[in-house]
C-alpha positions as MATLAB code, in Angstrom:
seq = 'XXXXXXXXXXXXXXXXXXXXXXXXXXXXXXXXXXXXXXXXXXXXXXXXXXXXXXXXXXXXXXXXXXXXXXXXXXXXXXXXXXXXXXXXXXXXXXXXXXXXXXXXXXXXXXXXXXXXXXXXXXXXXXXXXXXXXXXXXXXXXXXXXXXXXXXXXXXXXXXXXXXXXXXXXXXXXXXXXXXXXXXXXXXXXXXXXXXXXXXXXXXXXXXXXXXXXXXXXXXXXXXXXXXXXXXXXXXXXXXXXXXXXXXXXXXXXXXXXXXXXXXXXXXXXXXXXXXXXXXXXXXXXXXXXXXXXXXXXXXXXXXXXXXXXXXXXXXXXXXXXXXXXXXXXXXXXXXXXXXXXXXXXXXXXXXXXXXXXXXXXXXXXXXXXXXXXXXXXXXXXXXXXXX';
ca = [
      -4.760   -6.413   35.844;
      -2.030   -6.405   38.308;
      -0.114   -2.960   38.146;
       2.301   -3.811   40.338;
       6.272   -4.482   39.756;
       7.589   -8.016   39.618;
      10.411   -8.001   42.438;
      13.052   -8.164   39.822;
      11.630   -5.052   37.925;
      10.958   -3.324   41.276;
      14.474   -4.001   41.846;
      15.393   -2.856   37.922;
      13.578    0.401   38.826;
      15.645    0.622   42.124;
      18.873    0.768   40.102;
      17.607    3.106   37.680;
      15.993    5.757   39.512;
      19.397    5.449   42.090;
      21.483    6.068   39.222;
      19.406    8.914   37.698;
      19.510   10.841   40.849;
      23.603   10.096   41.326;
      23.474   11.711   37.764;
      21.278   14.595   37.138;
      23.947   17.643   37.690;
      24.884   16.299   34.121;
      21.654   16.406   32.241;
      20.612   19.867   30.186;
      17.694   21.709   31.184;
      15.080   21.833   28.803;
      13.934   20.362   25.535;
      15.895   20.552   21.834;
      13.944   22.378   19.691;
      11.396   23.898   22.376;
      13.555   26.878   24.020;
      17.233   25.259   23.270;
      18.419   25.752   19.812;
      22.305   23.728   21.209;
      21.931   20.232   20.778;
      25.315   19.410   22.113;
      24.187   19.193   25.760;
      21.491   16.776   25.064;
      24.113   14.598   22.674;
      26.532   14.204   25.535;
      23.538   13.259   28.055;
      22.724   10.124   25.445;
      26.194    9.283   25.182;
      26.153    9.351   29.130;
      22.961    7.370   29.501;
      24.086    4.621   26.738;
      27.101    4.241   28.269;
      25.085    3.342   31.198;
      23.092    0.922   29.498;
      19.588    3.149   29.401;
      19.323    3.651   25.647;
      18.556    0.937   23.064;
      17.892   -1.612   26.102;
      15.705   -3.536   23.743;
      18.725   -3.901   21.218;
      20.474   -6.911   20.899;
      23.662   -6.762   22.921;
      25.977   -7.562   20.095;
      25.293   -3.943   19.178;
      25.376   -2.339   22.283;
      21.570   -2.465   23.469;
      20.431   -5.143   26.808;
      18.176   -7.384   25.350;
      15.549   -6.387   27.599;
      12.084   -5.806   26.694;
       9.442   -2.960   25.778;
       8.546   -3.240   29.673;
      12.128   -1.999   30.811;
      11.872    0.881   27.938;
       8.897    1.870   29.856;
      10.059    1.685   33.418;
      13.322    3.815   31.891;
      10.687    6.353   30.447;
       8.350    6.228   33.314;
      11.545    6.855   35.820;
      12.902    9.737   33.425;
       9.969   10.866   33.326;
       9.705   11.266   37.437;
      13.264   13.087   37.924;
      12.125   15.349   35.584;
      14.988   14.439   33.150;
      15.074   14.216   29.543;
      15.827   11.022   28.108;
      17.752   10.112   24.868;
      17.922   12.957   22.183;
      17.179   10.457   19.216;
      14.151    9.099   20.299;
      12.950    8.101   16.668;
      16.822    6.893   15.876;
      17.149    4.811   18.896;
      13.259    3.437   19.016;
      12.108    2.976   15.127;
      14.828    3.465   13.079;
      17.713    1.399   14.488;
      15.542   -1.979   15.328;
      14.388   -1.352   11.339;
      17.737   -1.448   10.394;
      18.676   -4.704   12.897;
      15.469   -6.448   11.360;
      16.295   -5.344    7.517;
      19.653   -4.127    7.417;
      22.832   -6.191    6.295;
      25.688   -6.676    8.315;
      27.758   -3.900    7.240;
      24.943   -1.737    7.981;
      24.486   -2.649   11.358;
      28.179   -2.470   11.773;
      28.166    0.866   10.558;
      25.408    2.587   11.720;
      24.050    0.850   15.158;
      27.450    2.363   17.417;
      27.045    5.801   16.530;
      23.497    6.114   16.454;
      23.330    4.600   19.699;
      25.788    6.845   21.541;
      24.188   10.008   19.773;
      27.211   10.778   17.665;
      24.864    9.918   14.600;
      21.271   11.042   14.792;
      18.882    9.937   12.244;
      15.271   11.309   10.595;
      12.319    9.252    9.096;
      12.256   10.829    5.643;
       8.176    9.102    4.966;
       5.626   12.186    4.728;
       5.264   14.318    1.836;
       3.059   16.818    1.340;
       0.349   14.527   -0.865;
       1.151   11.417    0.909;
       0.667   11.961    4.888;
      -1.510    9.516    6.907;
      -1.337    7.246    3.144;
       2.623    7.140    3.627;
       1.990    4.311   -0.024;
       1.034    7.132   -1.951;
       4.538    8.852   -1.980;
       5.730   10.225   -5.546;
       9.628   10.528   -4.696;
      11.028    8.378   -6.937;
      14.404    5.973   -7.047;
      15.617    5.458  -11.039;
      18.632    2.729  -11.126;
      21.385    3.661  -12.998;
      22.432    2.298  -15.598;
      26.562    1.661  -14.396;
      24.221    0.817  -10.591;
      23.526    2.735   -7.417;
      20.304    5.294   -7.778;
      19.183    8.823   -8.152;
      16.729   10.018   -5.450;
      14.362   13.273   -6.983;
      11.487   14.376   -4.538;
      10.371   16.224   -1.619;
       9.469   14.860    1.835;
       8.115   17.004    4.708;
       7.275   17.040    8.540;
      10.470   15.679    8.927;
      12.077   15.838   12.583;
      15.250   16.165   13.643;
      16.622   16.750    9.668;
      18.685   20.018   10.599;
      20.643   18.081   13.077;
      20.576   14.665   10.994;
      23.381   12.450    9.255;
      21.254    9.711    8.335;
      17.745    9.286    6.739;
      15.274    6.153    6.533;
      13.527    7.107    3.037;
      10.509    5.383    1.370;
      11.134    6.249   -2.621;
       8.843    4.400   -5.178;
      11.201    2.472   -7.309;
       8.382    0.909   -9.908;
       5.641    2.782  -10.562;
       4.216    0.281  -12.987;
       2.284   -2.124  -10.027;
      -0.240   -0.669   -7.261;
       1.243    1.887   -5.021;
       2.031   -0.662   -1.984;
       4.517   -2.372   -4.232;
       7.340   -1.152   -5.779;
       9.015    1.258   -3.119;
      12.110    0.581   -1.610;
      13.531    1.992    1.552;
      17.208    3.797    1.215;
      19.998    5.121    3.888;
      20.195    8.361    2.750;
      23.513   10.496    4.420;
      21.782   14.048    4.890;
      24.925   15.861    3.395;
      25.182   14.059   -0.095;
      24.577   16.407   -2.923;
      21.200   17.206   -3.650;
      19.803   17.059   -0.095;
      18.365   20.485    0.678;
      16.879   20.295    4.301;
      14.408   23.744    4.793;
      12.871   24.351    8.453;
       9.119   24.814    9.188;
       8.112   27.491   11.387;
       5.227   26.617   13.750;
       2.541   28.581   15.431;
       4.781   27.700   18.422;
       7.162   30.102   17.145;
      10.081   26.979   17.227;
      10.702   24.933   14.052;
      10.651   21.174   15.301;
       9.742   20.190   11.469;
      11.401   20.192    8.327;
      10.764   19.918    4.532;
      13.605   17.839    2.681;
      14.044   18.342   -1.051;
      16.371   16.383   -3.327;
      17.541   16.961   -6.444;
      19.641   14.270   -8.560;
      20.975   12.685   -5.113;
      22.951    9.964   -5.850;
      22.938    6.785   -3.819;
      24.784    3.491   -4.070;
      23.298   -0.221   -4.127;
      24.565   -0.555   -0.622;
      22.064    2.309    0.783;
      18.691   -0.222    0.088;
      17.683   -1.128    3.063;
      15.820   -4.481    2.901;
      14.783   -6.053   -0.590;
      14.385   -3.873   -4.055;
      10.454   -3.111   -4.663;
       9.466   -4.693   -0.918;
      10.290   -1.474    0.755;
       6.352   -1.433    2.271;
       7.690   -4.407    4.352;
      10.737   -2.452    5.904;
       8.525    0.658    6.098;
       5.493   -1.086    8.150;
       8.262   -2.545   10.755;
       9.553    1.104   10.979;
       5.819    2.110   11.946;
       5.253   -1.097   14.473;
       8.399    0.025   16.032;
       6.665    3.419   16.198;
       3.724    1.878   18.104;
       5.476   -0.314   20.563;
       7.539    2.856   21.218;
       4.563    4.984   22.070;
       3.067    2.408   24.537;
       6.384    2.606   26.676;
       5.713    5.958   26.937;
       1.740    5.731   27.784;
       2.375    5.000   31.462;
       4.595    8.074   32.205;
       1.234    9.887   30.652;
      -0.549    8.619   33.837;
       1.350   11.655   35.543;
       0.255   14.145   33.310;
      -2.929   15.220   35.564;
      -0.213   16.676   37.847;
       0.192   19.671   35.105;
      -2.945   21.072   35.808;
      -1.917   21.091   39.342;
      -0.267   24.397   39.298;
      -2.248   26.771   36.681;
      -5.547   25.667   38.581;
      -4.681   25.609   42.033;
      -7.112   28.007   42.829;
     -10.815   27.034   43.250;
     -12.593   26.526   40.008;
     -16.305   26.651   39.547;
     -18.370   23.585   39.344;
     -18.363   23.361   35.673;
     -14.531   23.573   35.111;
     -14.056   21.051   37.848;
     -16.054   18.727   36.020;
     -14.400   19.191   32.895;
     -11.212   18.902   34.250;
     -12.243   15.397   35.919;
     -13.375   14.309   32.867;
     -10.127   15.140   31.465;
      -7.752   13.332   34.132;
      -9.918   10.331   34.163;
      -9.159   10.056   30.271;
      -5.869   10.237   30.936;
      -5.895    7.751   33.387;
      -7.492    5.279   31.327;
      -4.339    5.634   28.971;
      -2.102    4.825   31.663;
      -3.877    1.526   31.990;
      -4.572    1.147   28.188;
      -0.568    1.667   28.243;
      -0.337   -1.238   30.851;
      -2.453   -3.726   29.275;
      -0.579   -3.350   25.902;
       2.987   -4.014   27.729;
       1.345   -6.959   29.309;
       0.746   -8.087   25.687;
       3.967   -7.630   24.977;
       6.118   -9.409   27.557;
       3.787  -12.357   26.577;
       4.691  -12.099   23.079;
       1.784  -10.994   21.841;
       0.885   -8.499   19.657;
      -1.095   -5.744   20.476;
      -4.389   -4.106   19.094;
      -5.343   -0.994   18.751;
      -4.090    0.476   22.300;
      -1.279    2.730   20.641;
      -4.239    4.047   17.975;
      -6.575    4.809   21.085;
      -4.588    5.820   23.364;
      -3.365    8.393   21.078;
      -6.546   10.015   20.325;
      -7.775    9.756   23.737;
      -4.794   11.624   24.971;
      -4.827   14.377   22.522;
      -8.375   14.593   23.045;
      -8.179   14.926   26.814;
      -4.612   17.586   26.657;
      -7.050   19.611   24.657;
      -9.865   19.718   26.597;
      -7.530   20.420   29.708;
      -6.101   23.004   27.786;
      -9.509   24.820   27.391;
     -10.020   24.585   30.788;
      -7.113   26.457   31.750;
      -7.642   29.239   29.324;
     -11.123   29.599   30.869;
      -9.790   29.661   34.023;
      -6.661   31.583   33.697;
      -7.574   34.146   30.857;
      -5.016   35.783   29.216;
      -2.239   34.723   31.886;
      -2.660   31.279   30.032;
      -0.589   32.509   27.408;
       2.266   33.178   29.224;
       5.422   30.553   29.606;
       5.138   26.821   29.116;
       1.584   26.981   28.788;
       1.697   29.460   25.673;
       3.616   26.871   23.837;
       1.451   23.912   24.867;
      -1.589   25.755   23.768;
      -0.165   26.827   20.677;
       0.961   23.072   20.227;
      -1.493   20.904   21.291;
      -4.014   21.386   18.085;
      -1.616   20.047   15.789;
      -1.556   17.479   17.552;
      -4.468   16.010   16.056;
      -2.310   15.374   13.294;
       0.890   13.770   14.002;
       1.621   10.274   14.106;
      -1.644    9.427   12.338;
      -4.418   11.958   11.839;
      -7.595   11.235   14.284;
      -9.772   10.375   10.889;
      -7.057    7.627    9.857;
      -6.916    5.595   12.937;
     -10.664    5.962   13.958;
     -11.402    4.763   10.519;
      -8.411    2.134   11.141;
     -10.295    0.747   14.495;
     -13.495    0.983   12.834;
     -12.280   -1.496   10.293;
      -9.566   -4.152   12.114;
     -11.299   -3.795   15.519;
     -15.514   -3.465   15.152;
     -15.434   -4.606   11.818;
     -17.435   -2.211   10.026;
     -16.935   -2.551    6.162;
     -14.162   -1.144    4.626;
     -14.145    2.492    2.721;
     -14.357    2.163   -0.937;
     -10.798    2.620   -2.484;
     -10.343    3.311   -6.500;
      -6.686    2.637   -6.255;
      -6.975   -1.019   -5.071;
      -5.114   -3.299   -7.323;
      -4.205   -0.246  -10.446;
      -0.815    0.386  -10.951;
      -0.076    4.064   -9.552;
       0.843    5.331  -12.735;
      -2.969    5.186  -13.843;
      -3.804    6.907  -10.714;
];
């Protein structure tokens, strides 16, 4: 596998990083949500990097995007990434959201929504989770009733939810027939965070920051043109939301190559034997993500579609951030907690869960990739009001 850049992305990564250092006096310092409560900073630094054509590069260019591929999104995250810089402040708007609403959405919706999400004047919130429906996003209970003059009342409760405190707009999976088995019958909805009935309530962490959010509504009412996609085939829209959520984490594997550089500093001291060990063990791991990352992206440009690299690499990676975490505590003691590393230790176990919990994708590979026979399910082909 050749690692190298093609002269015309060597020359793509030229222009980029030249640009990035012409332009970092005007990016914020820090993270939203980590030790920065004011957003604004990090909405102007979007609008600044859309407007030089670094967000949404895999967008068509009728709505502002390049029409480049997952490889450029990587080399833009990998070069970000270098300088130290953050990169857009809607992440999940600009990398799962939007293309959802390009594959499924009509033309009015694109219209309306595309611009402002893009330039970070609109940011957006994946309203899946709930508290009994996690890692089996089709078990939801929020439910969608049609009215009887049209349009749709929302009741339910979704949770985990980034970004809601700061969002407009919501992509929401509501279960709009309960009558056939539970991967039927939903239906995906814009939801505009300030209608009535939207009650967004933050989630205090062990990191001391809220990053999450639980979303409650009550009697929100919704018109026919919020459905995103097809009545009762919102599992469709939903799984392209969560393929865009894969692709998106494989442009971001390669700038996780780096990552053995953070242990550079806390350990610089000597370490005995054992630690060293562990802490090879550790960087080689995340290594082998790097090139996991690589080989996916390959896939990719080819038009392929790739296996279970995302699902790997992110257990592999939490796996080793862990391990390298223990290491440092051993070796630092109770100076570990202090600063960035307090929050990163405080962080990194709940890790385990996001984005698919460790048992859920293991169990996934098992299944799609070695073939092992499936886990028995009782809710296979009943209609999930007999659940």
């Amino acid at each position: 596998m050749d690692l190298s850049d093609s002269a015309p992305l060597a020359a793509y990564r030229a222009k980029i990083r030249q640009w990035l250092a012409e332009n970092r006096d005007h990016a914020p310092i820090g993270k939203p949500g980590l030790h920065v409560t004011d957003i604004e900073p990090f909405r102007a630094w979007q609008k600044l990097l859309a407007q030089a054509g670094l967000v949404g590069v895999t967008w068509p260019a009728e709505y502002g995007g390049q029409g480049l591929g997952m490889i450029e999104q990587a080399v833009i995250n990998s070069e970000l990434h270098r300088a130290g810089l953050p990169g857009a402040l809607d992440i999940i708007g600009v990398g799962n959201l939007a293309p959802t609403v390009i594959a499924h959405g009509t033309s009015w919706q694109k219209d309306r929504h595309l611009r402002p999400l893009l330039q970070g004047d609109e940011i957006w919130c994946q309203l899946f989770s709930e508290p009994a429906a996690g890692s089996d996003v089709a078990g939801i209970r929020t439910r969608a009733i049609r009215g009887e003059g049209g349009g749709w009342r929302l009741n339910g409760q979704k949770v985990w939810t980034t970004n809601a405190q700061h969002a407009a707009f919501g992509l929401l999976l509501a279960r709009t027939d309960p009558s056939v088995p539970k991967h039927r019958g939903l239906t995906v909805f814009i939801v505009p965070m300030t209608a009535a009935g939207v009650e967004v309530r933050p989630l205090r962490q062990l990191t001391g920051i809220a990053a999450f959010n639980e979303v409650f509504l009550d009697d929100v009412m919704l018109g026919d043109e919020a459905v995103l996609g097809s009545v009762d085939d919102g599992w469709t829209v939903a799984m392209t939301c969560l393929m865009y959520e894969r692709f998106n984490l494989l442009t971001m594997l390669d700038q996780i190559g780096w990552q053995p550089s953070m242990f550079a500093e806390p350990l610089r001291h000597k370490l005995p034997p054992h630690l060293e060990q562990r802490l090879a063990s550790v960087i080689v791991d995340m290594l082998a993500v790097r090139y996991s990352g690589h080989r996916a992206l390959s896939k990719v440009a080819n038009g392929e579609v790739p296996g279970p690299e995302a699902g790997l690499g992110k257990i592999t990676l939490v796996d080793a951030a862990i391990r390298g975490a223990q290491v440092v505590t051993e070796a630092l003691g109770p100076s570990a907690l202090d600063g960035e590393w307090g929050y990163l230790l405080a962080e990194m176990q709940g890790l385990r869960s996001g984005g698919g919990t460790d048992e859920i994708l293991l169990t996934t590979i098992g299944e799609r990739v070695l073939g092992l026979p499936a886990e028995p399910r009782l809710d296979k082909e009943r209609a999930f009001n007999e659940l």
